[in-house]
Structure formats: structure tokens, C-alpha cells
C-alpha positions in Angstrom: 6.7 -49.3 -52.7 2.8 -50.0 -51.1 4.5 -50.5 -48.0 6.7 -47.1 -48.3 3.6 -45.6 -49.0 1.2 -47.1 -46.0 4.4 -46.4 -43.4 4.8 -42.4 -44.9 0.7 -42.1 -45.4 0.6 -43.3 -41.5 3.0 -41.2 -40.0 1.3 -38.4 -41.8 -1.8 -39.1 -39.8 0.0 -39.6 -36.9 1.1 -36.2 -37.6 -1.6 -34.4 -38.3 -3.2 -35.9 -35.4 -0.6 -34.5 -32.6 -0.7 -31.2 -34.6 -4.5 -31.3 -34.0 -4.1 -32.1 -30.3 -1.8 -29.2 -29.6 -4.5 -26.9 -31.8 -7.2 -28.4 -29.1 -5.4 -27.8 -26.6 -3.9 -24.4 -27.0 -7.5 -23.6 -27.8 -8.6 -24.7 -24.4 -5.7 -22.9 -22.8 -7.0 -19.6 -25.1 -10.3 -19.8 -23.4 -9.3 -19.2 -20.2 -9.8 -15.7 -19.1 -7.3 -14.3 -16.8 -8.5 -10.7 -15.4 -6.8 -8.6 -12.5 -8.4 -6.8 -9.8 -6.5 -3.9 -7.6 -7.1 -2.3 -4.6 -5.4 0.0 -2.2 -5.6 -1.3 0.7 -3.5 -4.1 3.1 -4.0 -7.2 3.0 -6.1 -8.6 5.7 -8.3 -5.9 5.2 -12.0 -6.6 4.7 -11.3 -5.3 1.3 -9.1 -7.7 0.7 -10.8 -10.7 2.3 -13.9 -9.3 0.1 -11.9 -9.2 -2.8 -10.6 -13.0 -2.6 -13.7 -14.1 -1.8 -14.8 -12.5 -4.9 -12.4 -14.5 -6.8 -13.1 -17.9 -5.7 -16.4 -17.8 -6.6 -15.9 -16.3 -10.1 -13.5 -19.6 -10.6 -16.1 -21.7 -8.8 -19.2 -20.2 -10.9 -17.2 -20.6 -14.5 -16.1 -23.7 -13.7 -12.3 -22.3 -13.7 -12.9 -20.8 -17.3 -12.5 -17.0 -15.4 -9.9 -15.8 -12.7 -9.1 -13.0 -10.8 -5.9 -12.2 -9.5 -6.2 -9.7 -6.7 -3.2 -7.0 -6.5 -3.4 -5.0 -3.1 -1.8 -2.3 -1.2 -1.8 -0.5 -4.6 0.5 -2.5 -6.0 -0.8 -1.7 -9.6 -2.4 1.7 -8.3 -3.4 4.1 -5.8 -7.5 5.0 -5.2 -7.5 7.7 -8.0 -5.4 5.9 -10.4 -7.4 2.8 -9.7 -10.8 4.9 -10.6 -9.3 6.1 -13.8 -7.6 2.9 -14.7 -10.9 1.3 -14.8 -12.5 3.4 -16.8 -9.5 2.8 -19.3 -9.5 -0.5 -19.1 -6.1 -1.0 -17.7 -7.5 -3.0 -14.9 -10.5 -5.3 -15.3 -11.5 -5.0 -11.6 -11.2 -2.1 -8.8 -12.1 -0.9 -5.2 -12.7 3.0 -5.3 -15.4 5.3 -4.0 -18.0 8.0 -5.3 -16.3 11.0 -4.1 -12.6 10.0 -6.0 -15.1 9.7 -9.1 -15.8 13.3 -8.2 -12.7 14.0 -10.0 -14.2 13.5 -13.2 -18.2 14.4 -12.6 -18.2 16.4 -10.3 -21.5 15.2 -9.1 -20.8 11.7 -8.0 -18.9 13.4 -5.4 -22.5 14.1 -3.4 -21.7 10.6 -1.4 -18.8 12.3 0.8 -21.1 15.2 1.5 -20.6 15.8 5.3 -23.2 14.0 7.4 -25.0 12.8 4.8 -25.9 9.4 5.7 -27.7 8.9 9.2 -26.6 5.2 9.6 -26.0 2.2 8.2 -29.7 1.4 7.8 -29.2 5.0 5.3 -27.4 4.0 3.7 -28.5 0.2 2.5 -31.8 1.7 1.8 -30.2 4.5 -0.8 -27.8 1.8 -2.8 -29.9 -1.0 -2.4 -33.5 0.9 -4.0 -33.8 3.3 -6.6 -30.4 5.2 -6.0 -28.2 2.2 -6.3 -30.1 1.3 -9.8 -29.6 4.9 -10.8 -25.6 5.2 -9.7 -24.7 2.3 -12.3 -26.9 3.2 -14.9 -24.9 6.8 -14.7 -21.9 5.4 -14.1 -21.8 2.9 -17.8 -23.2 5.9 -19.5 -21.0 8.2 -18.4 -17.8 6.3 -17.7 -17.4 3.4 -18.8 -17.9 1.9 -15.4 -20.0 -1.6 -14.8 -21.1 -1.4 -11.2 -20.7 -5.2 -9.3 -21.8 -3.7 -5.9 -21.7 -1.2 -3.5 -19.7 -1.4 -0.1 -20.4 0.5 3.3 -16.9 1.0 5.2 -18.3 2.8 7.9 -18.3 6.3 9.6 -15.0 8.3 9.7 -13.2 9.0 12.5 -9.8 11.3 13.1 -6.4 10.3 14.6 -3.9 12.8 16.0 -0.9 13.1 16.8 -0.9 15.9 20.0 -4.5 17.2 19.7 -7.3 16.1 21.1 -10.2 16.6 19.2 -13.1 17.7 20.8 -14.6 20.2 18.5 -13.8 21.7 15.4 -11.7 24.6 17.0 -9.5 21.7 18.0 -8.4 21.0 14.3 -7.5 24.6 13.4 -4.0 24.9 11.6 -3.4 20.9 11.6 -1.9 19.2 9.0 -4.6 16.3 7.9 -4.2 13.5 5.6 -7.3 13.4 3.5 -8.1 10.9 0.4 -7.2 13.2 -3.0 -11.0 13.6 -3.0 -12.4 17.2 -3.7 -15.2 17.3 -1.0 -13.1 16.0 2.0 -10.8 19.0 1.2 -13.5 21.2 1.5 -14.5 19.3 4.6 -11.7 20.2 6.5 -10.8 23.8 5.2 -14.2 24.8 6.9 -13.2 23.8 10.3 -9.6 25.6 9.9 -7.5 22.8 9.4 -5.1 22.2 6.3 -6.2 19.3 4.6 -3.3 17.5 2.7 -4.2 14.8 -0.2 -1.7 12.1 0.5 -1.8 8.3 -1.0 -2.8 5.3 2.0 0.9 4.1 1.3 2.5 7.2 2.7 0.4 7.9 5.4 1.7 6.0 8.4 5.8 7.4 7.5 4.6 11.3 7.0 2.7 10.7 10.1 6.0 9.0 11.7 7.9 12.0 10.7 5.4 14.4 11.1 5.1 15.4 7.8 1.3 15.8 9.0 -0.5 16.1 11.9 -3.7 14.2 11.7 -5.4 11.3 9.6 -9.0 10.8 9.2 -10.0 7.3 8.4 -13.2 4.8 9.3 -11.4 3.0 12.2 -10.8 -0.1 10.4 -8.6 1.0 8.1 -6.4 3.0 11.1 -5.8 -0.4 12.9 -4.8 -1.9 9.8 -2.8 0.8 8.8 -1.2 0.6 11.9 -2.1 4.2 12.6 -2.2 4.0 16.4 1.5 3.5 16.4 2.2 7.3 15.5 -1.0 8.6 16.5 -1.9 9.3 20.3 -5.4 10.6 20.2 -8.9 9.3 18.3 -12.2 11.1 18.1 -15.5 9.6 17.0 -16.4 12.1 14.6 -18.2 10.2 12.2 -17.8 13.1 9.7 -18.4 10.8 6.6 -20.0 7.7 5.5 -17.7 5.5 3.6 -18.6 4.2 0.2 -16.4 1.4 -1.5 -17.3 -0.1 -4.6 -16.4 -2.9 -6.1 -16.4 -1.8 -10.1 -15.6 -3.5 -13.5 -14.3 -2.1 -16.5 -17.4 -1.9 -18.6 -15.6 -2.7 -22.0 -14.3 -5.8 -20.3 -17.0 -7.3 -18.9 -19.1 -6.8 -22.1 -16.6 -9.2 -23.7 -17.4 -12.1 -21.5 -20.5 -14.1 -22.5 -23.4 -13.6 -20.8 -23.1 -17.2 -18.4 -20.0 -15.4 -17.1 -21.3 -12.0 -16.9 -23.7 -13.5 -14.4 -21.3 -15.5 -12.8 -19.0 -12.3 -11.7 -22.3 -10.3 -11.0 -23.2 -13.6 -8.7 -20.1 -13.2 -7.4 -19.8 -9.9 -6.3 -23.1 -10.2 -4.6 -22.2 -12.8 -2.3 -18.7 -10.9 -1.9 -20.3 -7.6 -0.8 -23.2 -8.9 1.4 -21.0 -10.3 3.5 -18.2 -7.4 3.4 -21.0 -5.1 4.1 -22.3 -7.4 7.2 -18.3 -8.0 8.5 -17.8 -4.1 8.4 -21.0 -3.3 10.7 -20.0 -6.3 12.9 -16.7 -5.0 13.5 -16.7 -1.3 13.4 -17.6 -1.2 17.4 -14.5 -3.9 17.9 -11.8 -2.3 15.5 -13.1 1.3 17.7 -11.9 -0.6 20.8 -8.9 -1.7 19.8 -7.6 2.0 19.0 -9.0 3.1 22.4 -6.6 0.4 24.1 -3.5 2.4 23.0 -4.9 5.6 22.5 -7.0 8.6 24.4 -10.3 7.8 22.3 -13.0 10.4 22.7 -16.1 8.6 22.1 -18.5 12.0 21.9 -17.2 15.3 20.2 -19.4 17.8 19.4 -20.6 16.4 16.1 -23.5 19.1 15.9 -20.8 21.5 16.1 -18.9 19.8 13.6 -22.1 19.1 11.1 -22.6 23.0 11.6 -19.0 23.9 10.8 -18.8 21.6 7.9 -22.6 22.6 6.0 -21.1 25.3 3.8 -19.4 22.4 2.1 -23.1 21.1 0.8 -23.4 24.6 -1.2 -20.0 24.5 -2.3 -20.7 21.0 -3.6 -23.9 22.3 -5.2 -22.2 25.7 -6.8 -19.5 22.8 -8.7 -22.2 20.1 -9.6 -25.2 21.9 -10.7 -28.3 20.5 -10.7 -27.3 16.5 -11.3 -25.2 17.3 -7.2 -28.5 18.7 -6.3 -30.5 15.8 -7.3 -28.3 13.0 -6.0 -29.0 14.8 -2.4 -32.4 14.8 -3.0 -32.7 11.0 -3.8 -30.2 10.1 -0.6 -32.3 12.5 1.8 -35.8 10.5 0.3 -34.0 7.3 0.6 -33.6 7.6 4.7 -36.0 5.6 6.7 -35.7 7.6 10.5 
């Protein structure tokens, strides 16, 4: 019977010791934190390159106790459901810009303003001082938004189809493909074209078809698009400075503990540094490869087209009220020329 009793009172122990081990180790495997991150754009694009770049070192900085898996080509959503999925919280991570945030507050819309920007070195010095500090603090409060960092994609440029695009006569009555961003509609109505909000994904086949006329695009994103495959002409516009921001869902990231939290800001530092350095290094060579295959027209009129295009600043200002107004102001204090 003392036997019988040893024999059940170990196997009892033996027991409660695997049921133990699978408890540990479940619990291990609970504290992993798996988050997603989305973007819009195709792979190989410094985006994307940013944005695994961005999840390594999340992994390497938590030791493997965070990852990031990165969807792109909007495979969970385009730029504007991106923006508002983030603030939702249906996507930890996203890529998006000021102006698609437009659609909500009207006055974070003031970084597609027209000529805006006067260069690169503008730009750095706005998000990188005072204005950078003030864009996330407005962004948590008023959105739900945790700001990681901010990206510079470059100037714009436009593609045609037929046209050449010299001044802004040349774009009345053509069908362009613009981001479903209020302020690059405006952009384009005041130089008498007809601006048409299409997602990235659908651009190359209406421009195939000829569904529309024209794209406008930093010249990055045309080569990877593919975009001088349907498109015959390219003019250096340089209309708009391109913001895009890496963002977190602020809900999200306030539910990591603070060693992580720095980790993923860590992170994204590192990511966008060196996205921001890779976009200035490349924008003259991505240029170049365009004008290879296409009539590229390196000097339009852009005072024309500045002049064409500054009714769109008072516009802006009419919608966003004072807060539009005093974005400009800190971005025109902000330039160093």
C-alpha cells in the first residue's frame, strides 16, 4: 500500500511538473509581441527597405521579445486607409503623409502646400527643430497618432502620356492621377488640369489604358512603379515636397513597456536617417533613369507654375483657420536660405 502510494504520489509530481512546464512555456510564448506594419508602396522601394530595416532592429533591440511584420503594396491598405487604420488601431505600424491626415484636420494638410519647402536642407531643419516636436505632440493629442519619425521622399515631378509639360498651360484639360489628398486637388485645378484621386495600385493600368493622362509622383516612386512604361514625357516640376512618415498606433505603443517603447523609437531613428540619406542620394540617379526612356525636361517654368498654383495657400488657409496659418508660419521661420 506505501509503495502504491510513493508510485501514485510520484507520478503526481511528475505531473504537475510537465503541467508547470507547458504553463512556463506558453507564458514565454504569450510574451512575445507580434505587431504588423503596412505600407503602400512596392517592394524594393526605399519604403520598404526602410521599413525592414525597421524591423530587424526592433527584434535586435528586444532581444526577439517584439516583431514587425511588414505588409506592402497595400496589401492590408491603401495611404488613406492606412492613415485611418492607425489611428484605430487596426494596424500597429504605417507609412502615410501630412496632407492624407488633411482629411481629418484639415490643418496638417499645410505640408503639401505648393512650393513650400525650398530644399531638402528645409525641410530637415522644420521636422528635425521645433516643428517636428510640435507635429507629434498634435498628432497624439489629436489623433491617436505616436510619431516614430519623419521621412523626406523628395520633390515631385509629372509624367505624361502625349504632353510635354513645359508650363502650366501645358496641363490644361489633362486627366492627372493625384494622391486622395485635398491640397494636391486644389494644386492641379489651378493650372486647369482635372485632377483625379486614384490608389498607387491602379495607377500604372488606368495609365495603360488611358483612363488618365498624367501622374505626378517624386521620381522614385515612378521608376518603381514602372511608370515610364506608359508614360512618354517627364517634367521636373518639383511642385511638392514629399513627406512620409513612419507612425504608430498610439494606444499600441502605450502598451509596451517602456524598454521597448525605446527600443522601436531607437529603431525608427536609425530606420529613417538612413531612408532620408538614401532618398537625397538617389533622387538625381532615379531622375536619370526616367530620362533614358523618356523626353525629360529638366527646367519648366516653375515660377510660372508657383504663380499658377499660390491661390491654393489661401484656399488652404480659408479650410484650416488659424492652426493652417500657423503651421506656415513655423515652416517659413524654419528655412535656413
Amino acid at each position: 500500500m506505501k509503495l502504491e502510494l510513493n508510485k501514485r504520489a510520484l507520478l503526481q509530481l511528475v505531473a504537475g511538473g510537465l503541467t508547470f512546464a507547458a504553463l512556463a512555456t506558453s507564458g514565454a510564448e504569450a510574451q512575445e509581441t507580434k505587431l504588423r506594419l503596412s505600407h503602400h508602396l512596392a517592394p524594393g522601394h526605399l519604403v520598404d527597405v526602410a521599413s525592414h530595416r525597421f524591423a530587424d532592429l526592433v527584434s535586435e533591440y528586444t532581444d526577439g521579445a517584439v516583431s514587425v511584420e511588414v505588409f506592402p503594396s497595400g496589401q492590408i491598405a491603401g495611404l488613406r486607409q492606412g492613415a485611418e487604420a492607425v489611428q484605430l488601431g487596426t494596424v500597429d505600424f504605417v507609412w502615410t503623409d501630412m496632407g492624407t491626415l488633411g482629411n481629418w484636420r484639415p490643418e496638417y494638410g499645410f505640408v503639401s502646400l505648393p512650393f513650400l519647402f525650398s530644399g531638402n536642407e528645409h525641410f530637415a531643419a522644420f521636422f528635425d527643430g521645433e516643428g517636428g516636436e510640435k507635429v507629434a505632440e498634435s498628432l497624439r493629442r489629436n489623433l491617436n497618432i505616436e510619431v516614430l519619425g519623419f521621412g523626406n521622399a523628395g520633390f515631385r515631378v509629372v509624367a505624361t502620356r502625349e504632353t510635354p509639360v513645359r508650363e502650366p498651360a501645358d496641363l490644361k484639360g489633362v486627366r492627372i492621377r493625384v494622391p486622395e489628398i485635398p491640397i494636391y486637388i486644389s494644386a492641379f485645378k489651378s493650372v486647369g488640369a482635372n485632377p483625379t484621386p486614384l490608389a498607387w495600385g491602379e495607377v500604372y493600368t488606368a495609365m495603360q489604358t488611358g483612363v488618365i493622362d498624367a501622374v505626378e509622383n517624386p521620381a522614385e516612386g515612378l521608376v518603381n512603379g514602372a511608370l515610364n512604361e506608359v508614360a512618354h514625357h517627364i517634367s521636373k516640376t518639383n511642385h511638392i515636397m514629399t513627406d512620409v512618415n513612419l507612425f504608430a498606433n498610439a494606444g499600441k505603443f502605450d502598451a509596451l513597456d517602456a524598454g521597448e517603447q525605446d527600443a522601436i523609437h531607437r529603431a525608427a531613428e536609425t530606420a529613417l536617417a538612413e531612408f532620408n540619406d538614401a532618398t537625397a542620394e538617389a533622387s538625381d540617379e532615379y531622375w536619370a533613369q526616367l530620362a533614358e526612356t523618356m523626353e525629360a525636361i529638366d527646367d519648366p517654368d516653375r515660377p510660372a507654375f508657383q504663380k499658377a498654383m499660390a491661390p491654393v495657400w489661401d484656399e488652404f488657409v480659408a479650410r484650416a483657420g488659424e492652426p493652417g496659418q500657423a503651421w506656415i508660419d513655423l515652416v517659413v521661420a524654419a528655412d535656413p536660405t
